[in-house]
C-alpha positions, 0 to 999 in steps of 0.5 A, spaced: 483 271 436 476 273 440 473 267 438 478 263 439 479 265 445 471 265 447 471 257 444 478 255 448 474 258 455 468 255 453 472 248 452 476 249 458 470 251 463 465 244 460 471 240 460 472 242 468 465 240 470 465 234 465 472 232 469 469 234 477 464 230 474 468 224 473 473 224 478 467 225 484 462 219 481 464 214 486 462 209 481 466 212 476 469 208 471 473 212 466 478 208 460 483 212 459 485 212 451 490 215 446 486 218 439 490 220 433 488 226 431 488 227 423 491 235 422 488 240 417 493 245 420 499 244 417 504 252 420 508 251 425 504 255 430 497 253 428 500 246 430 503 248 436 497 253 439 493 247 437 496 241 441 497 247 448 490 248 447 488 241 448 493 240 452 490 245 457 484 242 456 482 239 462 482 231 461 486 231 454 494 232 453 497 232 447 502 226 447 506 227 440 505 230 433 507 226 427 514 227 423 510 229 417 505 233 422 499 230 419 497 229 426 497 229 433 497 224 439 492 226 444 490 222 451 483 222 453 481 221 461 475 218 459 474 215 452 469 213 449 468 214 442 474 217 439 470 219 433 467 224 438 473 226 440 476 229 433 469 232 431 469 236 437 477 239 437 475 239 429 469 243 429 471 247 436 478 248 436 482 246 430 477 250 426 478 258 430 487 255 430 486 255 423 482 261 422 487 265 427 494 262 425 493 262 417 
């Protein structure tokens, strides 16, 4: 659990910077984009800790989550390689959820 939340403060501390920096860039040019998170995860909880902790992270938001809970709709403020993106929630936040909630 400390190490979850370790990584969560990490992640939402960069991701804050990261979104100061776009948002004060006056010649920013962000592309919003929706990325289809394929879950490992597969509790009730592990799924629920890890869509409200992308959600709180500054420039994502957990939109839906698949009936058979296979995955998870995420919106990014500034997309640019959606690869990226399930990498870093995989190795960063999925993996300390599934450590904790299974």
């Amino acid at each position: 659990m400390v190490c979850l939340a370790a990584v969560f403060a990490y992640e939402v501390a960069s991701a804050n910077l990261a979104m100061a920096a776009l948002i004060l860039n006056p010649k920013r040019r962000n592309r919003p984009g929706f990325v289809r998170f394929p879950l490992r995860v597969r509790s009730h909880a592990a799924i629920t800790a890890l869509a409200n902790a992308i959600t709180m992270t500054p420039g994502t938001m957990t939109v839906d989550v698949a009936r058979d809970r296979s995955a998870l709709l995420v919106h990014v403020f500034h997309l640019e390689d959606p690869e990226a993106v399930v990498r870093r929630i995989r190795s960063r936040l999925e993996r300390w959820v599934a450590e904790v909630f299974e």
